[in-house]
VEXVEXKE-939347 format. One record per residue (C-alpha): residue number from 0; residue in three letters; y, x, z negated. Coordinates in pm, 1 decimal, padded with zeros to 6 digits, always signed. Example, Ala and Ser with C-alpha at 12.3 -4.5 7.8 and 13.67 -1.06 7.14 Angstrom:
<recs>
- nr,rest,py,px,pz
- 0,ALA,-00450.0,+01230.0,-00780.0
- 1,SER,-00106.0,+01367.0,-00714.0
</recs>
This chain:
<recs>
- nr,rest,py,px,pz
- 0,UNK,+07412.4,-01854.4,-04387.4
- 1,UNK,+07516.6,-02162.7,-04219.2
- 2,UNK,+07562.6,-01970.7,-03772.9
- 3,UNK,+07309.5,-02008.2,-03599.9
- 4,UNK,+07158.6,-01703.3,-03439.4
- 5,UNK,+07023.7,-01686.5,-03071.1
- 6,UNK,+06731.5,-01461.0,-03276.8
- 7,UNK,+06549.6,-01792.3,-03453.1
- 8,UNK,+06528.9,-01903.2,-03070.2
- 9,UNK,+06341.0,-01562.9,-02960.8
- 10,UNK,+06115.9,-01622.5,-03260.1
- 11,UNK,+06031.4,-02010.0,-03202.3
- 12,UNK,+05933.0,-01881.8,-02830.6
- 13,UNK,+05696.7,-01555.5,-02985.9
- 14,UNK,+05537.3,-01813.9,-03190.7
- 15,UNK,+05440.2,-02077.2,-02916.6
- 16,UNK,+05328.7,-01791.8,-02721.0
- 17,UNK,+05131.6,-01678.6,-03078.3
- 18,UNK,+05019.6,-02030.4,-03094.7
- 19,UNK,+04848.4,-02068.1,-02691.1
- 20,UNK,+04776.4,-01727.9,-02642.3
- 21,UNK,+04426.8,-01737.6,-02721.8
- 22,UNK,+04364.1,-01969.3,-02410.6
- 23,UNK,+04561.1,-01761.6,-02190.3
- 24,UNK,+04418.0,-01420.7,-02254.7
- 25,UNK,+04079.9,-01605.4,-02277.3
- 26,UNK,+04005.9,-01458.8,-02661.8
- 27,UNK,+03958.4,-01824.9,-02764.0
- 28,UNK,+03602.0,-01720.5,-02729.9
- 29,UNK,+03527.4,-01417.4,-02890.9
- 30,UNK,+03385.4,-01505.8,-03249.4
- 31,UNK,+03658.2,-01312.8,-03450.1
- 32,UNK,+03918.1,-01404.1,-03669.6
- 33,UNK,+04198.9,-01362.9,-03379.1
- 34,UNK,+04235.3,-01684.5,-03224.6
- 35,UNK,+04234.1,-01881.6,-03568.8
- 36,UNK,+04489.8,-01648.5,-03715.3
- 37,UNK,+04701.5,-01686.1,-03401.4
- 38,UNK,+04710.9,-02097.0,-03444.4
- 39,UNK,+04807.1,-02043.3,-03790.4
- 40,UNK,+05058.0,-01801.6,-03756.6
- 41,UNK,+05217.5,-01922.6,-03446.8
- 42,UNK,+05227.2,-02295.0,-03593.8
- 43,UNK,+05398.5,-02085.3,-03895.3
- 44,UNK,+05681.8,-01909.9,-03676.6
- 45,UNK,+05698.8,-02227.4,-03483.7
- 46,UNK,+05790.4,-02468.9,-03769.5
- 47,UNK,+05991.0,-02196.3,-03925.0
- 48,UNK,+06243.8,-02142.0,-03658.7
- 49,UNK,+06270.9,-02463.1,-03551.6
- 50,UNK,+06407.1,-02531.6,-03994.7
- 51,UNK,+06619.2,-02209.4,-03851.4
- 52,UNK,+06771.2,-02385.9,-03606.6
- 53,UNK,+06863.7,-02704.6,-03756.9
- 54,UNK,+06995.1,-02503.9,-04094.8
- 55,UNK,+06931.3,-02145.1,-04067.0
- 56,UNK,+06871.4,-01963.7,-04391.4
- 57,UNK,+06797.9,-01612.5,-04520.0
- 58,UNK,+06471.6,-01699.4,-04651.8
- 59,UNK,+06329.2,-01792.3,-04312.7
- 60,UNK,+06414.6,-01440.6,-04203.4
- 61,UNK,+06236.6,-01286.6,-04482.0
- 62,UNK,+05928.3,-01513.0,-04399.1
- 63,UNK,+05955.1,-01449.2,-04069.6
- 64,UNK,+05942.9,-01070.5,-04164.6
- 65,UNK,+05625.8,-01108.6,-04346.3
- 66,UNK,+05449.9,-01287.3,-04108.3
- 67,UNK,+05531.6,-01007.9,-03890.5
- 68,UNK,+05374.5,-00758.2,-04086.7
- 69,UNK,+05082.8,-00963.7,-04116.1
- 70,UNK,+05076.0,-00930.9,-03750.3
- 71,UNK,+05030.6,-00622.6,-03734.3
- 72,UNK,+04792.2,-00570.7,-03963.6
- 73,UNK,+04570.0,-00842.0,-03912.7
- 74,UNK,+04359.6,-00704.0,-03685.7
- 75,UNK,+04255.6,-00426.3,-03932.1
- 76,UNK,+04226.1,-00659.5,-04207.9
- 77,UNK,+04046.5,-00940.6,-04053.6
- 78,UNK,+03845.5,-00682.3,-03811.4
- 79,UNK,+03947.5,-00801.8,-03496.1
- 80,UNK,+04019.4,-00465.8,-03362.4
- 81,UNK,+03735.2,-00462.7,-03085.5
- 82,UNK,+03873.2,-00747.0,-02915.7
- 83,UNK,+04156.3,-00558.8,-02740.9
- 84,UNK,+04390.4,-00803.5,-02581.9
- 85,UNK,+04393.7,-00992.0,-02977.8
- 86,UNK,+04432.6,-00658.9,-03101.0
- 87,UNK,+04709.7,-00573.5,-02836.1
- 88,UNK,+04893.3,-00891.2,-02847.7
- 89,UNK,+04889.3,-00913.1,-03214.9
- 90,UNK,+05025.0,-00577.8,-03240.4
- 91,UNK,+05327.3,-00668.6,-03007.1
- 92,UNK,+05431.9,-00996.4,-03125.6
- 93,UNK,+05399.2,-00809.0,-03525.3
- 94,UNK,+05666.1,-00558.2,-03407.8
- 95,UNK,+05908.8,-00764.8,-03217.1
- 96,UNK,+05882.8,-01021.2,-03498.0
- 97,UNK,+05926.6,-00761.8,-03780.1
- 98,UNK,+06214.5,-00572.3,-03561.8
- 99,UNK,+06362.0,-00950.5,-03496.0
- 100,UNK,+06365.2,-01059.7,-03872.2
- 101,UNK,+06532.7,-00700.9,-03982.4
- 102,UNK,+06818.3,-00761.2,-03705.8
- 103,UNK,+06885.7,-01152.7,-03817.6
- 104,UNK,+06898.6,-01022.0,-04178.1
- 105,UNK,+07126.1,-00722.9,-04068.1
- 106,UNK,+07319.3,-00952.0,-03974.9
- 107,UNK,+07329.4,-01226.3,-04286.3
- 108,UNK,+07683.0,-01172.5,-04495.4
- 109,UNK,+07610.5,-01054.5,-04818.2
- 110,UNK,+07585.5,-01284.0,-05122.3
- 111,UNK,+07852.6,-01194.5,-05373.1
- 112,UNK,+07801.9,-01261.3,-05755.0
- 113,UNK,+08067.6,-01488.3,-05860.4
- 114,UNK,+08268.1,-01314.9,-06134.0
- 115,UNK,+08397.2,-01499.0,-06409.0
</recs>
């Protein structure tokens, strides 16, 4: 997997917007698990597509697509759900991660076994 794909820039913006959205939707505040798990997770999708873009791999995608998932759930798991807006933008940026990792690996060539 050596292209690079105009997808690991879409996810390196998500996760800056992960990363300050807890000062611009103001949930910086509310004593939940949100705002922590967005620095985290938007630091994660951050340093991950900017590897992507200097050597993009198939592994990134697959991270990528479990941080997504995480997204989505995290509100449920970390009981967030209350705070809307964390809820809400949490949700969003899980799906258009998740649906951006399936379309980059959609999109990887196939690894063939070398026969001897």
């Amino acid at each position: 997997m050596k292209k690079r794909r105009w997808q690991d820039v879409v996810t390196l913006i998500m996760g800056l917007w992960l990363f300050v959205s807890p000062f611009v939707l103001h949930y910086y505040l509310d004593e939940t698990y949100a705002a922590p798990n967005a620095f985290v997770y938007g630091l994660a999708l951050t340093a991950i597509s900017g590897i992507a873009l200097i050597k993009p791999e198939a592994w990134e995608e697959w991270v990528n697509l479990l941080i997504g998932l995480w997204l989505i759930a995290a509100p449920f798991v970390l009981g967030f759900e209350i705070s809307i807006v964390a809820t809400w933008n949490h949700l969003i940026l899980g799906v258009l991660v998740t649906a951006d990792a399936i379309w980059a690996l959609m999109q990887t060539p196939s690894q063939k076994v070398a026969t001897r």
